[in-house]
Every structure is written in structure tokens, then in C-alpha cells.
C-alpha positions as CSV (number, residue, x, y, z in Angstrom):
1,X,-37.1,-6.1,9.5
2,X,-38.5,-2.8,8.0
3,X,-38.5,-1.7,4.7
4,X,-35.8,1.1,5.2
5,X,-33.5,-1.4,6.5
6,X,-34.4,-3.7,3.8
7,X,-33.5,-1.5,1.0
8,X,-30.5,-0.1,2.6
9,X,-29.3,-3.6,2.8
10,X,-29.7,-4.1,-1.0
11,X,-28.2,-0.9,-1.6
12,X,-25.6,-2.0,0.6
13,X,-24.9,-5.5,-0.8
14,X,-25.0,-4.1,-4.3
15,X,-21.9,-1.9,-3.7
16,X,-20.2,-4.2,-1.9
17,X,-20.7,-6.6,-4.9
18,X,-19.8,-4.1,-7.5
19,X,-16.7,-4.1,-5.3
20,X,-16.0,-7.3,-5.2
21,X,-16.0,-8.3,-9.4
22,X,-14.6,-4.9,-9.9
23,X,-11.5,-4.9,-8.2
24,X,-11.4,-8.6,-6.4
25,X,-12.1,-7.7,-2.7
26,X,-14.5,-9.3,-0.7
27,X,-17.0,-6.1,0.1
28,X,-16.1,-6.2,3.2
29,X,-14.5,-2.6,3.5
30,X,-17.8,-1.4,3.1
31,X,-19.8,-4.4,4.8
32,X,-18.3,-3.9,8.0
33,X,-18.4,-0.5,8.8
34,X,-21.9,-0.9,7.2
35,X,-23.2,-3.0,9.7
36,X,-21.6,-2.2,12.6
37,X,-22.6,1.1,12.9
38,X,-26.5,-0.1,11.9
39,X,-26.2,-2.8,14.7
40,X,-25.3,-0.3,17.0
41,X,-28.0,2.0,16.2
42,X,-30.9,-1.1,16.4
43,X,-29.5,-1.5,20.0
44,X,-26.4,-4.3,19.8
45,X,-24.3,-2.7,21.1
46,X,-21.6,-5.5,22.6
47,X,-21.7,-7.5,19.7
48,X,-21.9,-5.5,17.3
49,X,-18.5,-5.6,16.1
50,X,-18.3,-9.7,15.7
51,X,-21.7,-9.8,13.8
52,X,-20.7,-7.3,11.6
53,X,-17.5,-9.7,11.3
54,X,-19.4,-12.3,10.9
55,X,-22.0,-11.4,8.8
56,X,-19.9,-9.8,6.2
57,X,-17.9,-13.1,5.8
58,X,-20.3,-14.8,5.4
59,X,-22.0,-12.9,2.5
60,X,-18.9,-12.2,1.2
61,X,-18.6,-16.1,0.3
62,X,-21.7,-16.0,-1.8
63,X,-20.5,-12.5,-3.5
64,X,-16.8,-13.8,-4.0
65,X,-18.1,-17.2,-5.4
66,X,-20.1,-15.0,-7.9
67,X,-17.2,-12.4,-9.3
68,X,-15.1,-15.8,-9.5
69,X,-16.8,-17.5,-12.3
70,X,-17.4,-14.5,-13.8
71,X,-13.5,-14.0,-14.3
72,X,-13.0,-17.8,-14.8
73,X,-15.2,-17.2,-17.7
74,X,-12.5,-14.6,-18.8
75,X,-10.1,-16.9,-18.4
76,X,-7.9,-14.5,-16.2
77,X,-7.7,-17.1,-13.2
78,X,-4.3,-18.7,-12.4
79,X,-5.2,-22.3,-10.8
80,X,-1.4,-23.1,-10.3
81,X,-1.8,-19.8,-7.8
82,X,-4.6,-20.0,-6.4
83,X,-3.7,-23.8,-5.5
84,X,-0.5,-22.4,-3.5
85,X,-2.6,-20.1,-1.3
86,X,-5.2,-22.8,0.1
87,X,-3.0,-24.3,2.7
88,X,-2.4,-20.3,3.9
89,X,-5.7,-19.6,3.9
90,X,-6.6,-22.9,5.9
91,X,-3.8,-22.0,8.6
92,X,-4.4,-18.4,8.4
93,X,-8.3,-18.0,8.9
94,X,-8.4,-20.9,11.9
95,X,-5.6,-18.6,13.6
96,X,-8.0,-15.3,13.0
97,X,-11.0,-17.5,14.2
98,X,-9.0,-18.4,17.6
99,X,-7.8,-14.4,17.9
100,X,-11.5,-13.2,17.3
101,X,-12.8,-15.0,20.7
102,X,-10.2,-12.9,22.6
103,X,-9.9,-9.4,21.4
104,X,-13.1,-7.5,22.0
105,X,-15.1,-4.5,19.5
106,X,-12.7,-1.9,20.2
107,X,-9.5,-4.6,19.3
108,X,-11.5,-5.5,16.3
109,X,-12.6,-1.9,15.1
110,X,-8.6,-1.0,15.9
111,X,-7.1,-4.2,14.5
112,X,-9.9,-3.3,11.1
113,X,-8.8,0.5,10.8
114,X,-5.0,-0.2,11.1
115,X,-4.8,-3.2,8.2
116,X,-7.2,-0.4,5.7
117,X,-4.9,2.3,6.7
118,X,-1.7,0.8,5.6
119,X,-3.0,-0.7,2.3
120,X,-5.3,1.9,1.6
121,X,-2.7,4.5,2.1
122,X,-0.2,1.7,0.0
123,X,-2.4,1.6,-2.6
124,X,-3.1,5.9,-2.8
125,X,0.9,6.5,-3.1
126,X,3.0,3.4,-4.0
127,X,4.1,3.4,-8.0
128,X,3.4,0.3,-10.2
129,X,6.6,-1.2,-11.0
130,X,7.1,-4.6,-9.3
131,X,9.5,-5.1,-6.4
132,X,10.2,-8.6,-7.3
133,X,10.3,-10.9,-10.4
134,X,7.8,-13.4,-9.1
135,X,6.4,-14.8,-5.9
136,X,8.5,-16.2,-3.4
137,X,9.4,-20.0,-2.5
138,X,8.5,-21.2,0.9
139,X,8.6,-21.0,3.6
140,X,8.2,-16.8,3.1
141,X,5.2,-17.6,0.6
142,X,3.4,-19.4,3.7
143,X,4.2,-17.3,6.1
144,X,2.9,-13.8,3.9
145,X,-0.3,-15.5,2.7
146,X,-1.0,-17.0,6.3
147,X,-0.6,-13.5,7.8
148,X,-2.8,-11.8,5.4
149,X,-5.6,-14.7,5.7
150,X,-5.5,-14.4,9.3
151,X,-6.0,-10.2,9.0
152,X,-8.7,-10.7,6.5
153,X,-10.8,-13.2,8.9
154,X,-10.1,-10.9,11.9
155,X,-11.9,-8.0,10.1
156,X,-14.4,-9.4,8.3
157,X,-13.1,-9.1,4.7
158,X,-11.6,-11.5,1.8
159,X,-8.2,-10.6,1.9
160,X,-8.4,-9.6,-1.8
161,X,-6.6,-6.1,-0.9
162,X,-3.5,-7.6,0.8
163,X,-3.2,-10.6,-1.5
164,X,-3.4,-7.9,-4.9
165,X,-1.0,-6.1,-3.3
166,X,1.3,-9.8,-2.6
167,X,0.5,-10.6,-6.2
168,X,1.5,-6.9,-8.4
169,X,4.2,-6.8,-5.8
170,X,5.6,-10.0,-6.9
171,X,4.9,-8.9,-10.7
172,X,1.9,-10.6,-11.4
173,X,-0.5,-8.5,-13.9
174,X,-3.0,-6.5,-12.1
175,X,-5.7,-7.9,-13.7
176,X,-4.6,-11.8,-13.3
177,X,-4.1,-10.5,-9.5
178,X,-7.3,-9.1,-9.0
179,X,-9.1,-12.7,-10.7
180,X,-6.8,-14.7,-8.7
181,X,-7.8,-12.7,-5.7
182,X,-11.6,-13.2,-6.0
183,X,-11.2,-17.2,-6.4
184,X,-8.9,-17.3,-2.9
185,X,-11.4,-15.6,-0.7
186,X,-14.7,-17.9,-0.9
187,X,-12.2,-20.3,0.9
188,X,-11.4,-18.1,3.3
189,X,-15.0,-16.8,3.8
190,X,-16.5,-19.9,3.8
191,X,-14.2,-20.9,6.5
192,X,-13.9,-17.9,8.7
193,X,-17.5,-18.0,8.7
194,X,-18.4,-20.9,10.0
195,X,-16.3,-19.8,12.8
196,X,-17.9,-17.2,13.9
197,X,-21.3,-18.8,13.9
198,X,-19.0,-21.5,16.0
199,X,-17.6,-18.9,18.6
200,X,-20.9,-16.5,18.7
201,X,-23.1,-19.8,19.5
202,X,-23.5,-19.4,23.3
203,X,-24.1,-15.5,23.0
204,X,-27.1,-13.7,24.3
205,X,-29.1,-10.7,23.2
206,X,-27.9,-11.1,19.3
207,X,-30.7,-10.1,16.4
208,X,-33.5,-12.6,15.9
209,X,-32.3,-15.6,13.4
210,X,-28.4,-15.0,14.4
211,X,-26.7,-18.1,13.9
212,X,-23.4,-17.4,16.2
213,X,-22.5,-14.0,15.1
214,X,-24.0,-14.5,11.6
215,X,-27.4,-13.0,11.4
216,X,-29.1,-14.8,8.3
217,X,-31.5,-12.3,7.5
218,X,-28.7,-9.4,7.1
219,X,-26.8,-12.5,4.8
220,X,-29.8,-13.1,2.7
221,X,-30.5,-9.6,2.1
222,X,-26.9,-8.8,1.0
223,X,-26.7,-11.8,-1.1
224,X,-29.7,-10.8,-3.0
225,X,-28.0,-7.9,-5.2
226,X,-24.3,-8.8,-4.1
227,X,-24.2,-11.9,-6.4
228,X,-25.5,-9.8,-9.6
229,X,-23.6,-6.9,-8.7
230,X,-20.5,-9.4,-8.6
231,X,-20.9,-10.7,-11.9
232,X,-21.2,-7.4,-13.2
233,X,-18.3,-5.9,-11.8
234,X,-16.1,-8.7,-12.9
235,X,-17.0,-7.5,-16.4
236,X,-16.0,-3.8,-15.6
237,X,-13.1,-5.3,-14.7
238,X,-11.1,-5.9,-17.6
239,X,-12.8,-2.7,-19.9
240,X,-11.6,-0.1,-17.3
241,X,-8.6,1.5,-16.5
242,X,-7.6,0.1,-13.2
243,X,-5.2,2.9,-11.6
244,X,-8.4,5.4,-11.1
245,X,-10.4,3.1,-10.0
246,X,-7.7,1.9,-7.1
247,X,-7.2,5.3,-6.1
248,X,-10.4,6.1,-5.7
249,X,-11.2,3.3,-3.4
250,X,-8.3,3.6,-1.8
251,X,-9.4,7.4,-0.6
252,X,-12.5,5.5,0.4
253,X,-10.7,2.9,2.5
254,X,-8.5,5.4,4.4
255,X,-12.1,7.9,5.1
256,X,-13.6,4.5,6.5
257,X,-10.9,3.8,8.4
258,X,-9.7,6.9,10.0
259,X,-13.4,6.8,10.9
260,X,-13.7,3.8,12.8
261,X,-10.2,4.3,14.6
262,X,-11.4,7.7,15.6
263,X,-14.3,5.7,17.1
264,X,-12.8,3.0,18.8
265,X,-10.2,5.3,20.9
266,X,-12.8,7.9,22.1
């Protein structure tokens, strides 16, 4: 690894940390694209896609697990919640494991810019009144946060975008969302991980040190700043005003996006 590459990926996991305290996302909005396009340009080109995948879930573990104490410290996180999403997440990352082995980069980069479009654009130009008075009973609570699990492990992010959204929808505080949010997806990293070092075990011509399509080096480097960054945004958290900082990143979702669809369909 050279040194460019090694700053960039400390840049890189910094943001995605800042990211992930700040506003209870995984990082992987900006992991994916992130990587993917520097796989490509190292040479890795078919699987480019799943490491970035891959890669960015499994960082995004390490990041999440960071922001979440710092907001259990705060005292923002709703066990009784997060407790109801764990069998959702369990069901919903083993189905987005099983999808991953059968839709290819250009599924995956379409399947990554479609999900970002719809909340990113949800996020830009929905208001902020709640649609309903709390979150539903099951079998519709299953079925939502089983659907957004299994999105979140097919691109490579921790579902903290779609379950906000769930949570303000259902007229939980944004701020008890976004906590909430950050302790759900190191289950769903840590899981979704795992397989796709499972599924990437038997490829060839992946980076040096690639466990499946997790390439350890990439990890470590993320993790490095990631974790610190994490902490820190977590704090920013609950002293900034949280309607800016949504719309700004959800202009930056929908450039990313539009970019990577543009990609895959040339």
C-alpha cells in the first residue's frame, strides 16, 4: 500500500465516521462509492463492487460500535427498540447475503443508487411532521425492518438512513432515531460481513490480505480514524441543528448516487 492510498484511506474513514456519530448512518454512502471506484482504478475490476460491499460493512461495524457508546453515554438510546429490530436485522441481512451471490457489480451499483435516490431525495423534500403516532405491531414492523436490513447489507451500508426515516416517520424524536439507529447497525454489519468474507472465499484475483470480499488492510486503515471520528460526531450530534445537516447530506447522497447509476447503465 502507498502512502497516497494510505492517507486517502484515513481521510476517507474519518468522514465516513464523522458520518456515522453525526447523523447515525453506517458511512457507507461514502465508503462504497469510495472504494469502488479506487478498486477499479488499482485494476479490480470484476470485483470491485462486492469488496467495496464488503469492506465497507465490515469497517462500518467497528465505526458504528464507536458512535453507539458515545450516544449510550448520552443516554439517547431506546433498548426496548433496538431489542425489536434484532430478529429483522438477523432475517433481513442473511436474505441480502443470499441476494449478493447472484446479482453482479452493475445489479449492485443499480440496486446502491436506486435505495440513495429515494431516501436521499425523501430526506431533501419530505416535511417533519410524523405520519404516524408510533411504530407499528407485527407483523408490518417485521416485514419494514427486514426489508430495510436486507437493502442495507446489499449495498454495503448500516441501514441507519432507512431505519431514521422508519423511526421520525413513526414519531420518534430525531435525535432518539438517529442513537437508536447507530446501536442497530453493528448487528447488521457484523453479520453481513462475515458473509461476504463467506461468499467471496473461493474468488481469485482479489487485493493481497482479502479475506472473501473483505480486504483487511482497506478495514484497518478505515478503522483507524473512523472510530475517533465516530465518537466525535456523536457529540455534534445533539449540539447541532439537525434539519441542515440532513439536507446537506441528503444533496450529497443523491450527487453519489446519480453518479453511480449513470455508471452502471453506460
Amino acid at each position: 500500500m502507498t502512502l497516497d492510498i494510505f492517507i486517502a484511506l484515513l481521510v476517507l474513514g474519518a468522514a465516513a465516521g464523522l458520518l456515522a456519530g453525526l447523523l447515525g448512518i453506517g458511512g457507507g454512502i461514502i465508503l462504497v462509492p469510495a472504494l469502488y471506484y479506487g478498486l477499479n482504478h488499482l485494476g479490480y475490476f470484476e470485483h470491485a463492487m462486492h469488496l467495496a460491499v464488503g469492506s465497507s460493512l465490515c469497517t462500518i461495524f467497528f465505526t458504528t460500535l464507536s458512535a453507539t457508546r458515545a450516544h449510550y453515554k448520552k443516554k439517547a438510546i431506546e433498548l426496548s427498540i433496538v431489542k425489536r429490530f434484532i430478529p429483522c436485522v438477523l432475517v433481513g441481512s442473511v436474505c441480502g447475503i443470499y441476494l449478493a451471490q447472484y446479482l453482479n457489480a452493475d445489479h449492485l451499483k443499480i440496486t446502491f443508487a436506486l435505495v440513495q435516490l429515494s431516501f436521499g431525495s425523501y430526506l431533501l423534500l419530505r416535511g417533519h411532521q410524523a405520519l404516524f403516532v408510533k411504530l407499528p405491531k407485527a407483523p408490518t414492523f417485521h416485514i419494514i425492518g427486514s426489508a430495510n436490513a436486507c437493502l442495507a447489507t446489499l449495498v454495503g451500508v448500516g441501514g441507519g438512513v432507512q431505519n431514521i426515516l422508519f423511526m421520525t416517520l413513526c414519531n420518534i424524536p430525531i435525535h432518539q432515531a438517529i442513537a437508536n439507529a447507530a446501536a442497530i447497525s453493528p448487528i447488521l454489519a457484523s453479520i453481513s460481513a462475515i458473509g461476504f468474507m463467506y461468499i467471496g472465499l473461493e474468488q481469485q484475483n482479489l487485493p493481497p490480505l482479502s479475506l472473501g470480499y473483505v480486504n483487511l488492510p482497506i478495514v484497518g486503515c478505515l478503522t483507524i480514524t473512523s472510530i475517533l471520528a465516530a465518537q466525535k460526531g456523536a457529540q455534534l450530534a445533539h449540539k447541532l441543528p439537525v434539519k441542515t445537516l440532513k439536507n446537506i447530506f441528503s444533496i450529497f447522497t443523491l450527487v453519489v448516487a446519480l453518479k453511480m447509476l449513470f455508471d452502471a447503465l453506460l
